[in-house]
TIVO-2410 file (N, C-alpha, C; in nm, 3 decimals):
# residues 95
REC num residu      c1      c2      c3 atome chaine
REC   1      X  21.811  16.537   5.949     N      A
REC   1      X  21.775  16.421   6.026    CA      A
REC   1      X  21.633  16.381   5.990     C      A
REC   2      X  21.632  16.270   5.973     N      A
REC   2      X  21.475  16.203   5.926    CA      A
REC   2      X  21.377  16.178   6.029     C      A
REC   3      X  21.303  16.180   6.026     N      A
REC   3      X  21.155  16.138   6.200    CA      A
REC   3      X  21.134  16.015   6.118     C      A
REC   4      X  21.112  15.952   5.994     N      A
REC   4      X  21.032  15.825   6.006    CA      A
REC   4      X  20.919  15.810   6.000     C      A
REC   5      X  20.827  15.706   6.050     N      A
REC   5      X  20.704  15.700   6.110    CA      A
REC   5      X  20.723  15.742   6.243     C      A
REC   6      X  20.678  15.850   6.325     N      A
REC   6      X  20.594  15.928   6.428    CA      A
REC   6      X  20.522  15.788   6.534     C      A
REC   7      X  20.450  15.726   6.431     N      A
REC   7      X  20.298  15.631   6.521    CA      A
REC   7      X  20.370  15.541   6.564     C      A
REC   8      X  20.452  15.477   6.493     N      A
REC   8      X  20.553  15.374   6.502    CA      A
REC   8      X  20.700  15.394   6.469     C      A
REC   9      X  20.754  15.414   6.576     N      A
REC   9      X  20.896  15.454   6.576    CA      A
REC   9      X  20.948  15.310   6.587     C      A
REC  10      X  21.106  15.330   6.530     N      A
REC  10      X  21.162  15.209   6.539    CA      A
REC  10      X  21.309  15.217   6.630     C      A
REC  11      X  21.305  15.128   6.694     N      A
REC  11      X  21.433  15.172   6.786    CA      A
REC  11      X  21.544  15.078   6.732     C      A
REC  12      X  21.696  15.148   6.718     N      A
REC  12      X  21.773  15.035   6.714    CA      A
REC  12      X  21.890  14.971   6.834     C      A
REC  13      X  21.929  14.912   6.861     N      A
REC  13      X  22.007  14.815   6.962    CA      A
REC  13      X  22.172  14.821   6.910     C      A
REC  14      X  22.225  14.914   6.807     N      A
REC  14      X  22.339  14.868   6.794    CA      A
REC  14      X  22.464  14.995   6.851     C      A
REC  15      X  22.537  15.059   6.861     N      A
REC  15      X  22.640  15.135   6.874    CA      A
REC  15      X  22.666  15.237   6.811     C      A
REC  16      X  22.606  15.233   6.673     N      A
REC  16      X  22.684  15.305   6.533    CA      A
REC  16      X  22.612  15.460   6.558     C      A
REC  17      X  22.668  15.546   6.538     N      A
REC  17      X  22.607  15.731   6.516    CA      A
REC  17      X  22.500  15.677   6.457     C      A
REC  18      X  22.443  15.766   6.460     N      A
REC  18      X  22.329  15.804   6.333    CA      A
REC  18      X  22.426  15.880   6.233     C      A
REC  19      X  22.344  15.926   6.071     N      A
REC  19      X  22.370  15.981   5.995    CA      A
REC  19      X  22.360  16.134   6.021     C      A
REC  20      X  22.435  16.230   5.999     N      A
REC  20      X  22.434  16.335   6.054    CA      A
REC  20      X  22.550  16.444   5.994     C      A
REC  21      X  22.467  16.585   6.007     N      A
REC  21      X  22.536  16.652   5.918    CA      A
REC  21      X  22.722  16.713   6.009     C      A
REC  22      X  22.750  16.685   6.149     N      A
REC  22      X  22.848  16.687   6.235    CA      A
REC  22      X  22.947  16.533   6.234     C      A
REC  23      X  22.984  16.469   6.164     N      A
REC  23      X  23.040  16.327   6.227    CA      A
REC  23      X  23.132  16.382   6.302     C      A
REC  24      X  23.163  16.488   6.268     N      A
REC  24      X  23.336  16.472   6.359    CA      A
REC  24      X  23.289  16.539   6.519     C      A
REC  25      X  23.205  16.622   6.562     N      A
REC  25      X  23.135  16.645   6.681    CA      A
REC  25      X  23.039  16.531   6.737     C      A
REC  26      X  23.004  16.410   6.619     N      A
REC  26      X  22.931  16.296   6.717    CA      A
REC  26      X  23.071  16.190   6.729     C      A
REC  27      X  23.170  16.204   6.697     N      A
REC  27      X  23.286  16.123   6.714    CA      A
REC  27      X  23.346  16.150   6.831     C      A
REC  28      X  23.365  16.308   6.817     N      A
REC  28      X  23.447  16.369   6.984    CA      A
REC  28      X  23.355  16.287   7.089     C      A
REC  29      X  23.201  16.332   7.079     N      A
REC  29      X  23.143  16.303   7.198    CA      A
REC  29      X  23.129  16.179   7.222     C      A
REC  30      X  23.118  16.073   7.115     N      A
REC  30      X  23.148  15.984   7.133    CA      A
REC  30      X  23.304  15.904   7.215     C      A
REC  31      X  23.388  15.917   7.153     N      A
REC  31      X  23.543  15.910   7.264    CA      A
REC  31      X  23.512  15.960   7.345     C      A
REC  32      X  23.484  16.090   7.412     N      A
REC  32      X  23.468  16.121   7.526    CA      A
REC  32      X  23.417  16.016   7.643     C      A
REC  33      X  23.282  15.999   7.609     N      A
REC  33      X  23.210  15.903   7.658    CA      A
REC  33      X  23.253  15.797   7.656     C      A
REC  34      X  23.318  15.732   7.549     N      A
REC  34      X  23.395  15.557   7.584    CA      A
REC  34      X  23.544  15.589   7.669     C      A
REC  35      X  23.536  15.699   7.686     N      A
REC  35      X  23.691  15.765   7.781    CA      A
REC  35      X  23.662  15.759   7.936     C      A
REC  36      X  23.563  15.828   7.972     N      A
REC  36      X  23.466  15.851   8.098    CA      A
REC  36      X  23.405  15.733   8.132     C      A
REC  37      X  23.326  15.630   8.049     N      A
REC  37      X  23.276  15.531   8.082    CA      A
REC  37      X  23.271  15.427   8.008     C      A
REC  38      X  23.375  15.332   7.988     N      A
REC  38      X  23.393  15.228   7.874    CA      A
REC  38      X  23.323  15.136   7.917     C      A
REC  39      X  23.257  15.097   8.071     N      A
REC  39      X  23.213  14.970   8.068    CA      A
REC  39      X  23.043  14.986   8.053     C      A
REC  40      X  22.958  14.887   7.995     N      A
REC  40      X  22.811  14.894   8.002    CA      A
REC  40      X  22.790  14.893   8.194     C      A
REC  41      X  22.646  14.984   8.168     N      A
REC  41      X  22.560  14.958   8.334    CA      A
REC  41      X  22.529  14.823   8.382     C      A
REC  42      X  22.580  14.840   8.493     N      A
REC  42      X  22.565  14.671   8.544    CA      A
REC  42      X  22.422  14.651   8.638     C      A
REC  43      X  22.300  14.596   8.541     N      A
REC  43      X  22.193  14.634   8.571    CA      A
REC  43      X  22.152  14.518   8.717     C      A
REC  44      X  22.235  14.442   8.746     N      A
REC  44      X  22.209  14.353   8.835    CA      A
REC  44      X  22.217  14.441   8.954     C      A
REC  45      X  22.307  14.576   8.981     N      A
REC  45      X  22.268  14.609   9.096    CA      A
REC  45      X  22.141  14.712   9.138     C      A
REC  46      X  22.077  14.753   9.031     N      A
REC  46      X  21.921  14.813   9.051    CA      A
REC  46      X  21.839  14.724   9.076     C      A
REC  47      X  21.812  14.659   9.195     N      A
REC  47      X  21.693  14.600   9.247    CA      A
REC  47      X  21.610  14.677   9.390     C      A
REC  48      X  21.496  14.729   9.370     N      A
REC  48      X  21.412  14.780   9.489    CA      A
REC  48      X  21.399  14.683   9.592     C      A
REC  49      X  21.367  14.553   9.587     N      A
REC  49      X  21.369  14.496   9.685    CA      A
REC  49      X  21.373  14.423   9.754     C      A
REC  50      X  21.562  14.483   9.771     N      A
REC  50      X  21.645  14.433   9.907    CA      A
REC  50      X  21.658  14.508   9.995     C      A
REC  51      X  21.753  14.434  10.117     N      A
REC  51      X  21.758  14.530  10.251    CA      A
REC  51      X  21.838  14.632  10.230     C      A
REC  52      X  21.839  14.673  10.345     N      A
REC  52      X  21.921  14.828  10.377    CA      A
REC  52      X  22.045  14.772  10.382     C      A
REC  53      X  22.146  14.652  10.382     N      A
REC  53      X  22.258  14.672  10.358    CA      A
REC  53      X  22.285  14.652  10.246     C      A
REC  54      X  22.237  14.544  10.181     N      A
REC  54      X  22.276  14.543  10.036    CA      A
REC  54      X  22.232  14.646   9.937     C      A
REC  55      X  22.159  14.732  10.007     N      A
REC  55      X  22.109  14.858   9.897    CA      A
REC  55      X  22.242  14.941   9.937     C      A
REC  56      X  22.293  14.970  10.071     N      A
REC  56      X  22.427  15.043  10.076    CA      A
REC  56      X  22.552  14.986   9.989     C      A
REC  57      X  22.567  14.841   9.991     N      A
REC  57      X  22.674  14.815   9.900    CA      A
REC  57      X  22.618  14.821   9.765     C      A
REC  58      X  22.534  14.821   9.694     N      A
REC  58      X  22.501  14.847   9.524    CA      A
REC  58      X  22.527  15.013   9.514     C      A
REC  59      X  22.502  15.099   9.638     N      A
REC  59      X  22.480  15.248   9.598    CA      A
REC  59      X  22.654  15.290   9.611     C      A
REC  60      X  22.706  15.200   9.685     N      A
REC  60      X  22.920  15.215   9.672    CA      A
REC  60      X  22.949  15.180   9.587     C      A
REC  61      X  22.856  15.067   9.457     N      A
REC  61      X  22.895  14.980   9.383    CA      A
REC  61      X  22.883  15.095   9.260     C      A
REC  62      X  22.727  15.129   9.268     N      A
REC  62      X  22.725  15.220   9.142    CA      A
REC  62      X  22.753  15.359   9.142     C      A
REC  63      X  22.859  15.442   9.246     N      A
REC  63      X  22.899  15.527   9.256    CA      A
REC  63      X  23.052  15.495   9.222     C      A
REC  64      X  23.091  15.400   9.264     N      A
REC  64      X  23.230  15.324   9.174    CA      A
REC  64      X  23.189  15.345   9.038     C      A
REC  65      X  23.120  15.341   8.960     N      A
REC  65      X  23.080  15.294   8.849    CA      A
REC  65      X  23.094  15.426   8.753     C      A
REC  66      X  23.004  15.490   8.852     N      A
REC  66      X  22.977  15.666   8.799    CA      A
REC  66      X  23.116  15.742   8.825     C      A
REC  67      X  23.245  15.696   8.888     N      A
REC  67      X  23.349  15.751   8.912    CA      A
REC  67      X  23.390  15.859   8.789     C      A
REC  68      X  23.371  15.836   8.680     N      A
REC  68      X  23.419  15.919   8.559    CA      A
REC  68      X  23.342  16.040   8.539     C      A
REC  69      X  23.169  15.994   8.540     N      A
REC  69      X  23.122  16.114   8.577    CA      A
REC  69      X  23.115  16.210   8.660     C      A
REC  70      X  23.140  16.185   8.761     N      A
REC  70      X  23.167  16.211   8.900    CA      A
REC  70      X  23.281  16.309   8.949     C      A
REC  71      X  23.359  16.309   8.870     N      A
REC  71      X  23.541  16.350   8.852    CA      A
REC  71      X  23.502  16.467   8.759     C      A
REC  72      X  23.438  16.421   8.660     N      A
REC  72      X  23.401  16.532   8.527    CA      A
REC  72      X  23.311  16.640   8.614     C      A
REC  73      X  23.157  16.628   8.672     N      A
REC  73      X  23.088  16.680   8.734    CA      A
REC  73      X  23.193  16.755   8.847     C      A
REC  74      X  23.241  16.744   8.897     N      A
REC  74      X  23.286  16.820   8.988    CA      A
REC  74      X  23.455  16.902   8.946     C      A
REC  75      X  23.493  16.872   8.866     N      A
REC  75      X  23.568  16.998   8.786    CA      A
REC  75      X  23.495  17.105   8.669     C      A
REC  76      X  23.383  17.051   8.637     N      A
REC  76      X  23.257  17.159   8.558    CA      A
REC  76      X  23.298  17.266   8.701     C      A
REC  77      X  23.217  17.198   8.785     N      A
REC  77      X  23.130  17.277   8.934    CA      A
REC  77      X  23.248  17.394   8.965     C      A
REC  78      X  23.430  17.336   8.985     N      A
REC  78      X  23.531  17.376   9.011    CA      A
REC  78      X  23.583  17.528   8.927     C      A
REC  79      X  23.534  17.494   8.795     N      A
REC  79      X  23.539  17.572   8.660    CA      A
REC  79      X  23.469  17.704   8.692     C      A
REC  80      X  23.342  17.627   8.695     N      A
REC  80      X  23.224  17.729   8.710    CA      A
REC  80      X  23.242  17.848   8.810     C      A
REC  81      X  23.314  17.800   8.928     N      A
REC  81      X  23.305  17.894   9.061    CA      A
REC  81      X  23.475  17.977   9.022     C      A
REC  82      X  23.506  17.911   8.943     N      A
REC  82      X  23.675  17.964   8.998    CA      A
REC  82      X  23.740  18.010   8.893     C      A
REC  83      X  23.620  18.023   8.771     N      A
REC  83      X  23.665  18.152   8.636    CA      A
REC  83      X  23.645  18.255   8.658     C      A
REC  84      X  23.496  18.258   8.705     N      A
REC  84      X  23.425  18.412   8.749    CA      A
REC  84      X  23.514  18.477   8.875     C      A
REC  85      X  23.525  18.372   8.955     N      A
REC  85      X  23.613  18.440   9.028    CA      A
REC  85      X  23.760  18.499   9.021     C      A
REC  86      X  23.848  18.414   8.970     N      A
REC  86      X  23.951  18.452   8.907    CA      A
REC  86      X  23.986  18.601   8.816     C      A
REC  87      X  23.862  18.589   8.728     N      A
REC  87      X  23.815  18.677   8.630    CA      A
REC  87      X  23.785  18.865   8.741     C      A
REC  88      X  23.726  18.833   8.835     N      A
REC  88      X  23.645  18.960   8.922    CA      A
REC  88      X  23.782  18.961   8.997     C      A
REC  89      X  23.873  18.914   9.001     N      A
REC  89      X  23.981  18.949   9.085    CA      A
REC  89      X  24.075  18.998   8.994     C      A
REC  90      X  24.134  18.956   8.846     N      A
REC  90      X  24.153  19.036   8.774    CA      A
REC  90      X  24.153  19.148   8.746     C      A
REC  91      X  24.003  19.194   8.729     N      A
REC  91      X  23.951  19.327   8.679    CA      A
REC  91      X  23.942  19.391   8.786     C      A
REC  92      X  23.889  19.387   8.942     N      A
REC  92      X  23.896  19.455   9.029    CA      A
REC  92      X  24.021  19.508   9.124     C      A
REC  93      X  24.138  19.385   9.110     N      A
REC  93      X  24.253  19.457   9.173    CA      A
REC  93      X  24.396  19.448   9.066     C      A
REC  94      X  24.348  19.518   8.936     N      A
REC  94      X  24.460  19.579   8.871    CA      A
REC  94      X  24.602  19.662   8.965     C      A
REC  95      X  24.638  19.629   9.025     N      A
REC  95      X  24.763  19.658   9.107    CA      A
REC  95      X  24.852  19.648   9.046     C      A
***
């Protein structure tokens, strides 16, 4: 992977990977991610300041939004608690 200029970095605006010695691991993660979240952030509902109700409907709005992550995050969490456990019940009551 190349750095470039350091002083002056250049950013780009388009979609495409970078060049890279994995394509087929920046491809998975890529699908993944257009799987979980195909639509762009809908930046119209981050505004500081409005009232307290319309900040409650943008925070239903962008938790709708985050639904994919949200689903994913909490079967990690599900994973996490209920291998080890699974696993210590295994090994401890061989019956």
């Amino acid at each position: 992977m190349e750095l470039g200029n350091i002083s002056k970095p250049t950013y780009r605006s388009d979609l495409e990977a970078p060049g890279c010695s994995t394509p087929g691991l920046v491809t998975m993660a890529h699908g993944f991610l257009g799987l979980v979240q195909p639509n762009p952030l809908p930046i119209e509902l981050i505004n500081f300041g409005q009232s307290q109700s319309e900040f409650r409907e943008d925070i239903h709005k962008l938790l709708l939004y985050e639904l994919g992550f949200l689903i994913c995050a909490a079967i990690g969490v599900l994973f996490i608690i209920l291998v080890p456990l699974v696993g210590c019940c295994f090994c401890c009551c061989r019956c």
